[in-house]
N, C-alpha and C positions, 0 to 999 in steps of 0.2 A: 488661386482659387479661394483661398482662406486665410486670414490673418490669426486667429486663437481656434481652440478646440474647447468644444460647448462647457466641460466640466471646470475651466481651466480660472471663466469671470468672479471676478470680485468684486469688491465696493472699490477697492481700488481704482475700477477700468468706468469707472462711472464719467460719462460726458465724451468718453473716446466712440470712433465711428469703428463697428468692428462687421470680418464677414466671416460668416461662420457655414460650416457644409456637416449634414448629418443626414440622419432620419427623422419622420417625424412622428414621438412616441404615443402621444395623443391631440386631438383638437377639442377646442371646447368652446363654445360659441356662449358668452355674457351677457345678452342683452344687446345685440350689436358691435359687440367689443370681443375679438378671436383671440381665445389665447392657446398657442402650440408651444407642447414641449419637445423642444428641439435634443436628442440624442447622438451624441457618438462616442466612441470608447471610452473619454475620458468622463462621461456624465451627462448630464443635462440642465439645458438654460431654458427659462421660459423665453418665448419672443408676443408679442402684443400685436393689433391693428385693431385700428378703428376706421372708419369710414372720413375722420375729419381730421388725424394728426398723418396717419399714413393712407390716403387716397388711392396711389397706385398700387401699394401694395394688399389693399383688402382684401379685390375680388380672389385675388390668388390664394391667399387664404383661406378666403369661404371654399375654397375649392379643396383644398388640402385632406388626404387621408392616411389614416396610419400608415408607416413602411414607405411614405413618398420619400425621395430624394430629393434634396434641396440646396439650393444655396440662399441664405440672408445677411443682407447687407443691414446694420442697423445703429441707431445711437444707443451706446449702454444707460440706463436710467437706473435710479432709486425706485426699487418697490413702494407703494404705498404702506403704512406701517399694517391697515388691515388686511395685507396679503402677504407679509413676511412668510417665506418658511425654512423653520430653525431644523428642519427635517435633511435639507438640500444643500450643501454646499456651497451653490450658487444663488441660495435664498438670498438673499438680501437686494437681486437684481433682477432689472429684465432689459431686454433689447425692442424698440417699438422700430418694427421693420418698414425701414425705410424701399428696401427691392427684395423680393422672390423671386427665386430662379427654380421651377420644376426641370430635374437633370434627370427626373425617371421615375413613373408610375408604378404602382401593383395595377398588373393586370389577371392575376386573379386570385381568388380566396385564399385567406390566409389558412395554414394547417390549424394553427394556433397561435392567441394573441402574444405579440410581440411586448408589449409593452412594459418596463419596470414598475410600473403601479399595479399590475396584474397578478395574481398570486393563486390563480389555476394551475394546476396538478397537470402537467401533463404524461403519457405514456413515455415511457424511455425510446421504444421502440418507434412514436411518432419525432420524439427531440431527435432520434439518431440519423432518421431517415431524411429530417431537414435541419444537419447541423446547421446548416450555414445563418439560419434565422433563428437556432437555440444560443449560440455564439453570440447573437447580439444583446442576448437579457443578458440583464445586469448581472444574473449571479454566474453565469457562465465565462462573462467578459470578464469580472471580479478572478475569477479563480485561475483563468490563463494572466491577468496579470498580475498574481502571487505568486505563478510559477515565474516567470520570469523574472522578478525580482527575486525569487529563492537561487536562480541561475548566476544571475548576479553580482547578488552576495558572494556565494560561491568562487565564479571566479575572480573576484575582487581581492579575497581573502588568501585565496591559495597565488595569483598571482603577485600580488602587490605587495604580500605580508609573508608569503612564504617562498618564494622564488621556483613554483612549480612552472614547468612547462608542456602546453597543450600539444599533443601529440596524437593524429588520427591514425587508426589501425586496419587492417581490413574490414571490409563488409562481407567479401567471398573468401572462403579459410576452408581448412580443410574438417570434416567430419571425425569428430571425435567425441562418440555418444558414450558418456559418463555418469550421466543425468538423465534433464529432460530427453525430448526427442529431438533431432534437427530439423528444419527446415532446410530441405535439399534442393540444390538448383543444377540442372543438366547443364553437360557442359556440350557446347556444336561441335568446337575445334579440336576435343577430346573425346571422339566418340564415347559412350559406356562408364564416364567417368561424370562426376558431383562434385561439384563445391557445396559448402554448407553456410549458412548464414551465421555470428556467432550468439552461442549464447553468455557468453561475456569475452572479451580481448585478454583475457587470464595469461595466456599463453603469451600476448607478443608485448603483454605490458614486462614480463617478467624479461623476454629478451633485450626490453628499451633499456632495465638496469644492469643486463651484461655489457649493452653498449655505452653504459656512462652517463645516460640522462638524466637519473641520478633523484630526481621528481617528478615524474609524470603524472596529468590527469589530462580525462576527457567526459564530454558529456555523450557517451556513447549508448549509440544504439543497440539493444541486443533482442533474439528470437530464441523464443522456446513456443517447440509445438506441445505442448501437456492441458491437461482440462485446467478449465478457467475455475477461476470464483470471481465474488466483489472485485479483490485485489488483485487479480493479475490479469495480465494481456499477453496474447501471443506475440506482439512486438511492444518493448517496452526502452524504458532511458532509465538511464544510471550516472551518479557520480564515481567515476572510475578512479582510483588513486592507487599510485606504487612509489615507494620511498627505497631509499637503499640508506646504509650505514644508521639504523633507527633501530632500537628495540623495542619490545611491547608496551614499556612506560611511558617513552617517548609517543607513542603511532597515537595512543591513547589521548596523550596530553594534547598532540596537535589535533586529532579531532574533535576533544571536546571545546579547542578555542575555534574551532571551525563552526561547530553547532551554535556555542553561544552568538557567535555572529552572523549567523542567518535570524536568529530568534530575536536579536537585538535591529538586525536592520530591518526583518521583514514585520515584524511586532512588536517593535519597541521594549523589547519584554528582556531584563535580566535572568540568566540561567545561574544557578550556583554549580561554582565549582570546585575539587571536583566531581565527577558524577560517583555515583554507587557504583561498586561491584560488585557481584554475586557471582559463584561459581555454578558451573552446570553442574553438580551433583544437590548442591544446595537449592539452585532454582527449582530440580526436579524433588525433590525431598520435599522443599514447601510449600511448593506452589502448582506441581505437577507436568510443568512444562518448561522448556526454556524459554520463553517469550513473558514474563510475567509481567502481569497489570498491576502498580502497585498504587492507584490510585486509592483500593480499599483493602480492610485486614482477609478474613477469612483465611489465613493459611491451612494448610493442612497438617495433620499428627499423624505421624506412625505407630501404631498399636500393636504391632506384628508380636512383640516382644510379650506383650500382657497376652493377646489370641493367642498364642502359640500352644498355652496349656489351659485354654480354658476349656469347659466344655462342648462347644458348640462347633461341631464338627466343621463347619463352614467356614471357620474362621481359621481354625486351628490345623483342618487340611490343608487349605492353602497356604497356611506359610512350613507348612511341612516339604510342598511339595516345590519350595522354594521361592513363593508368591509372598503377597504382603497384605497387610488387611490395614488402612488406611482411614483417617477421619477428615471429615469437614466438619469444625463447629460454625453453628451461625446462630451467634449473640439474637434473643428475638429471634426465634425464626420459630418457635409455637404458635405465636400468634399471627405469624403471616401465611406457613405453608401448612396445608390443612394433609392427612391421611390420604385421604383421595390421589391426591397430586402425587404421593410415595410410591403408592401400592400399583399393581397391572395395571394399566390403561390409563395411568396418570401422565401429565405431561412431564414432570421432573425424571419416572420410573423411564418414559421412552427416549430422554436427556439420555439416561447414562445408558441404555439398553443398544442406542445407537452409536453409541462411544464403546463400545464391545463391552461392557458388563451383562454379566448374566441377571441381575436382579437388585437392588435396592432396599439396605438392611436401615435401619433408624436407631436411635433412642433420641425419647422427650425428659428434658431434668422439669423436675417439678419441685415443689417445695421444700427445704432441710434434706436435699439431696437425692429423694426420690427418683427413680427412672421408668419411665410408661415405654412401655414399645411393642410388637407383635413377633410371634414365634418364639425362638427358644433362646434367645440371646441373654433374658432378663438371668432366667431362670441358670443357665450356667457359667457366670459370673460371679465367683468369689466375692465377699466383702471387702477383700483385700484388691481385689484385682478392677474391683465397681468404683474404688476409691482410686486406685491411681489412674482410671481411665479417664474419669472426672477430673482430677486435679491437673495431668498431662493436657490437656484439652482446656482446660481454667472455665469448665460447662460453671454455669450459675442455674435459679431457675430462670423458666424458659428459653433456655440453651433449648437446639435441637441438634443433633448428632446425626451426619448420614454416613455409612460406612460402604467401602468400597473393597472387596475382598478379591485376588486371585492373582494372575501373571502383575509382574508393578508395571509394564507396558500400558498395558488396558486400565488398570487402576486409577495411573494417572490422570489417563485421557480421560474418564468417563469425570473424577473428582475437578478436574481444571474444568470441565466442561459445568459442570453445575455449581460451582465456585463463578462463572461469568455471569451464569442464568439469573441465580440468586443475588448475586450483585444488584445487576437491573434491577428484576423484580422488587428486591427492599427500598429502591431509588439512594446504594449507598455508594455511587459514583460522582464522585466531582468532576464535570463536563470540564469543568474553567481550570483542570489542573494539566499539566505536562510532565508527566513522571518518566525522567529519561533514565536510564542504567544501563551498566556493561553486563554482560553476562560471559564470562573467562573458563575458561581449562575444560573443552568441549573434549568428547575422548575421540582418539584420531579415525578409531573404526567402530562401525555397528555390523552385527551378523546379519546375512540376508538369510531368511532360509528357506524361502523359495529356490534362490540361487544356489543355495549352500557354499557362499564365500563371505565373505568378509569385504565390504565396503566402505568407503572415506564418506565421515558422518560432512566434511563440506568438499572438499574436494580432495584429490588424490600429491596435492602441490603443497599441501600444508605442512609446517615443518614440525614433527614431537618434541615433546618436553624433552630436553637434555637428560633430566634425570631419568627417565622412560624406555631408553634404549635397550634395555639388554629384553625388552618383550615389547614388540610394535602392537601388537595386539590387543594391548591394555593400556596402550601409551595411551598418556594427556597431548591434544592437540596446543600448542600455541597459538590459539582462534579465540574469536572476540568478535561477537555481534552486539548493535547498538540498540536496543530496545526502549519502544517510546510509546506508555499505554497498551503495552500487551500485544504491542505489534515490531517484529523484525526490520528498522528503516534501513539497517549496513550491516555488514559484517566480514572481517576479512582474516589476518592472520602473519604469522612470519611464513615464509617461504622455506622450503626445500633450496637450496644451490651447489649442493655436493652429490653428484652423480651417482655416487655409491649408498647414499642415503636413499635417495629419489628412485635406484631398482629395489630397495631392500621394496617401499613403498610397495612400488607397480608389482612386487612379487606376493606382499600380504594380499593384497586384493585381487587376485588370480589371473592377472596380465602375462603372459611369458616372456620368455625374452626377443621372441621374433615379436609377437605384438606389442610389444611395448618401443619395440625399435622400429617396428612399419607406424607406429601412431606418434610417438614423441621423440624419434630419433635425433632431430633435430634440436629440440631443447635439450634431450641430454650431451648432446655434442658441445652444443655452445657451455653446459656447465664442467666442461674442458677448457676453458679460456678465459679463465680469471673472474669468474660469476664473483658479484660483489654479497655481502648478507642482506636482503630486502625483506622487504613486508609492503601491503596493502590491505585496502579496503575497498566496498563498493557500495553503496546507498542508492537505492531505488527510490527514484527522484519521485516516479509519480504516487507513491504510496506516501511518501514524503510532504509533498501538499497537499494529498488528501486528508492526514491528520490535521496540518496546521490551515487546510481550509474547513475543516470542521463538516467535511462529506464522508459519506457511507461505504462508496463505490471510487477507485481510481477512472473509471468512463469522466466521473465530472472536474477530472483536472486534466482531461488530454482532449486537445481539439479535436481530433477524429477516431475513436477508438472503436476497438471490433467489441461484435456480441458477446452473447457466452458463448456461441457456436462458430467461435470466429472467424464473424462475415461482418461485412461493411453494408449496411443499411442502404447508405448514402451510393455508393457506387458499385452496388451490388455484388461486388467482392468476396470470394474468392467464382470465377466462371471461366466456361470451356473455353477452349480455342481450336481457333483452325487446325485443321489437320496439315496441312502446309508446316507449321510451326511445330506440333510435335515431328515431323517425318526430317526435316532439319534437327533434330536432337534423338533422332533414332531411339523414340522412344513413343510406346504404345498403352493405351490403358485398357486395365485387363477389370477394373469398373463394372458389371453389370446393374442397371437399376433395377430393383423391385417392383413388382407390377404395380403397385399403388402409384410408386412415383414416376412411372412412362406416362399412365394416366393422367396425372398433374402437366406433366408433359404436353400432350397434345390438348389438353384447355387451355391453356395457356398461349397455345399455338394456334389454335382458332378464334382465341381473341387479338 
C-alpha cells in the first residue's frame, strides 16, 4: 500500500518514486497548480499537480477534500527556494503525484476542522464525542506519541538496565475498600458474590516478591470509583514497580536513574542528580503541603510563637487552643494585590475561605519598617514582637504579609492555596523549568474523626520507621513520593513482610482479627513463608505525560478518556442493559429516576 509515511521525507529521498497513504489535511488550488497537504501520524508532506507534469493525476485532485483518504504515488522533488518551509520537517520537499488513489470519502460534515494549520478552540465535550477525528490533530497525535515513547523508555530501562521482569496481575481481585471506592463486578457462577476491579496490584505485586521474582514491573491498569478533577480518571495506567533486598537509598537511587532516563530519551533534557529531599514535616511547615512547587520562593513562616502572646486575640486564641497562626510573604505584592481582593468578597479572601479559613488577616511593610493593615493586629504588636515578625519573614517595603490563623490542617490548605494563586498572578512561574523532589518520612497514620479511628496516611502495607516502634501511632512511614511541580507523579514505600508487624498495623487502624483475616488472610499467610524485605513504587503514567506534555488536563494524554461524570461521550458509556443479563447475575436495581429525568426519558424516546 505504502512505501514511507508522509512525515518521514527528506531531501534525502529526493528523485525516489514514493507511495504514500494518509489524509488530506488541506487543498489549495494556485493558479491551476493543486497543492494537498497530505497527513498521517508521522506528519505531513506537501504533494503538487498541475494539469501538464501530472495529467492524470489532476482531475483527482481538483476533486480532493479535507479528511479524504488517499493513496499517492509520486516522484520526490526539491521545493522551489520561494516555497521552502523551515516550519515542516518535510519542508525542503514535495512529491508532484504521479497516481491518486480516493480509498474513501467524507460523506458528511465535519464536527470540527481537522486540520494541523487550524487553531480553533474546540469544546472538550465535542473533541470527546468524536475522539477519533480529535486523534488525528496534531497535538493529540503529538501527546499519544510522548506517551509511548515515555512507555518505552520505561521499559527499556527497567528491562535492559535493570533486569526487572514484567509480570500481569489480575483485572478481577477481590474487594478490599481501603481507599477509594471499587468498582464491583457480579459474579454468574457465584451467585451473591463480586469481584472487584483493582485499584492498584499492591497486593499481588508484594506476593511476586514472596515468590522470588525478585523485580517486578507492569504497566498496569487500575480503577477507582472517587470524584474526578483535571487529574484523575476512574480508569487510569501506572508504572507499577516492587523490588526486594533494596532499602530506601537504594529504591530512590534507581528511580531517580529511571526519571533521568525518560527525561533524557523523551526530551533530550539532562536531570541533575541527586534529586532533593525534603521531609513531610518540613514540606508541611514550608510550603503547606506535601506536594510542593518549587519552581518559585514564597515559602511560608510560622508566627505561632511571636501570636501566642500578642494582643490580638485572634491570633493568640488559636495557638492556645492548639492551632497556628502562619505567614505568607510576597516580595511585591503592595503593588500587585490591591485591599479589595483581601477583604469579604475578594477573590484571594474566597481563595482561602474555600480552603476552610474563616477570614483573611494582612500586613503592608511600608517604608523604614512601617506596617499598614486593618483591625487590631497593628495596634497589638509589641515593638519587640513588630520587629521579629518582620525580620522572621525578611518583609522589606512593599513586602505584603497574609496571615492564616487556627486548626494547622486548614491553615495549611488555605496558605498553599494562595501561595499557587499568587504565583500565577505575579507571572513568578518558570513554565520551562522541571522541579523534581522526594518528599520522605510521611507519618504512618492520620486520625479520621468522622470515623473516629486512625487511618494509613498511604496505605495499610507500609512498613515504620524501625525507630518508631514502641508507638505506631506517631510512627514515621518509610514512604516516598516523587514530586514534579507541585504535582504527585509516584510514590511508594518499604513494605511490611513480618506478620506480626502487619496485625500490629491492621489493629492501629481498627481492622479486627476476623476482618483482617476474611480481607488479607492470605497475604498474611504467605508472610509465614519466608517473605523476603521489599519495597516499591507506582507512577501515574497519565499525569506523567501530562506534565511533560505541557497539558492542563490528563483527558489530553489518554486516547479515550471519561468525563468528570464518568461517562464516555464517544460510546456513551456507562448504559442499561437487558434485563436478561442482570436476571443471569441475580441482581436487581433498586434505581428509581427522578421525575425530571423519566421526562428526558420519554423525549428522547420519541425522537
Amino acid at each position: 500500500m505504502r512505501t514511507h509515511y508522509c512525515g518521514t521525507l527528506r531531501s534525502e529521498h529526493i528523485g525516489q518514486t514514493v507511495t504514500l497513504c494518509g489524509w488530506v489535511d488541506r487543498r489549495r488550488d494556485h493558479g491551476g497548480v493543486i497543492f494537498v497537504d497530505l497527513r498521517d501520524r508521522t506528519g505531513v508532506v506537501q504533494i503538487a499537480s498541475d494539469p501538464e507534469r501530472t495529467p492524470e493525476a489532476y482531475p483527482k485532485a481538483d476533486a480532493l477534500r479535507n479528511e479524504y483518504v488517499v493513496r499517492v504515488t509520486g516522484r520526490v522533488s526539491q521545493r522551489p527556494d520561494e516555497s521552502l518551509n523551515d516550519k515542516l520537517p518535510t519542508g525542503e520537499v514535495e512529491i508532484y503525484a504521479e497516481s491518486i488513489e480516493l480509498l474513501n470519502a467524507v460523506s458528511k460534515q465535519l464536527p470540527f476542522q481537522v486540520s494541523s494549520s487550524d487553531t480553533e478552540n474546540v469544546r472538550e465535550d465535542l473533541r470527546l464525542k468524536y475522539r477519533y477525528l480529535d486523534l488525528r490533530r496534531q497535538r493529540m497525535a503529538g501527546n499519544l506519541k510522548l506517551r509511548h515513547n515515555v512507555i518505552k523508555a520505561m521499559r527499556r530501562f527497567l528491562e535492559d538496565c535493570e533486569q526487572f521482569i514484567e509480570v500481569e496481575t489480575p483485572i478481577l481481585t477481590k474487594s478490599t475498600p481501603e481507599g477509594a471506592r471499587d468498582y464491583l463486578v457480579p459474579s454468574r457462577v457465584n451467585p451473591g458474590e463480586f469481584f472487584a476491579l483493582p485499584q492498584s496490584p499492591q497486593l499481588f505485586k508484594q506476593l511476586l516478591m514472596v515468590s522470588g521474582m525478585d523485580r517486578y514491573y507492569q504497566i498496569a491498569r487500575c480503577f477507582r470509583d472517587e470524584d474526578l478533577r483535571a487529574d484523575r480518571q476512574p480508569e487510569f495506567t501506572q508504572l507499577d514497580m516492587e523490588m526486594s533486598f533494596m532499602d530506601q537509598d537504594e529504591v530512590l537511587a534507581l528511580n531517580e536513574a529511571l526519571i533521568a532516563h525518560i527525561y533524557k530519551e523523551v526530551r533530550g533534557q539532562d536531570i541533575a542528580l541527586p534529586l532533593p529531599r525534603i521531609t513531610y514535616a518540613d514540606a508541611m511547615e514550608r510550603y503547606g503541603t506535601d506536594r510542593p512547587d518549587t519552581r518559585y520562593g514564597l515559602e511560608l513562616v510560622n508566627a505561632s510563637d511571636i501570636m501566642a502572646t500578642s494582643g490580638f486575640k485572634v491570633f493568640s486564641g488559636a495557638v492556645k487552643s492548639g492551632g497556628v497562626v502562619k505567614v505568607l510573604p510576597i516580595p511585591g505584592g503592595n503593588d500587585v494585590i490591591s485591599n479589595v481582593q483581601i477583604k469579604p468578597g475578594g477573590d484571594l479572601f474566597k481563595e482561602a475561605t474555600e480552603a476552610g479559613a474563616k477570614g483573611l488577616a494582612y500586613i503592608r511593610v511600608k517604608e523604614n519598617g512601617e506596617i499598614d493593615t486593618i483591625g487590631a493586629i497593628k495596634d497589638n504588636l509589641s515593638p519587640e514582637q513588630k520587629e521579629e515578625l518582620l525580620s522572621r519573614c525578611g518583609a522589606e517595603a512593599g513586602h505584603l504579609l497574609l496571615f492564616g490563623a487556627g486548626d494547622t490542617a486548614t491553615v495549611n490548605k488555605a496558605l498553599d492555596r494562595l501561595r499557587q494563586v499568587v504565583a500565577r498572578r505575579m507571572n513568578l512561574i518558570d513554565e520551562s523549568k522541571h522541579n523534581l523532589l522526594w518528599v520522605v518520612d510521611f507519618p504512618m497514620v492520620e486520625w479520621n474523626a468522622d470515623d473516629n479511628r486512625y487511618e494509613a496516611l498511604h496505605h495499610p502495607f507500609t512498613a515504620p520507621n524501625p525507630d518508631d516502634m514502641a508507638d505506631l501511632s506517631t510512627a514515621r512511614a518509610v514512604a516516598y513520593d516523587i514530586i514534579l511541580n507541585g504535582y504527585e507523579i509516584g510514590g511508594g514505600s518499604l513494605r511490611i513482610y513480618q506478620r506480626d508487624v502487619q496485625e500490629k498495623v491492621f489493629e492501629l487502624i481498627g481492622l479486627s482479627e476476623e476482618e483482617a483475616r476474611a480481607k488479607f488472610g492470605f497475604l498474611l499467610e504467605a508472610f509465614e513463608f519466608g517473605t523476603p524485605p521489599h519495597a516499591g513504587i507506582a507512577y501515574g503514567l497519565d499525569r506523567l505525560v501530562m506534565l511533560l506534555a505541557g497539558e492542563d488536563s490528563i483527558r489530553d494524554t489518554i486516547a479515550f478518556p471519561k468525563t468528570q461524570n464518568a461517562s464516555c461521550l464517544l460510546t456513551e458509556a456507562p448504559a442499561g442493559v437487558d434485563k436478561s443479563q442482570l436476571k443471569e447475575l441475580f441482581i436487581a436495581s433498586t434505581y428509581v429516576p427522578k421525575k425530571d429525568e423519566k421526562k428526558d426519558e420519554k423525549e428522547d424516546a420519541s425522537k
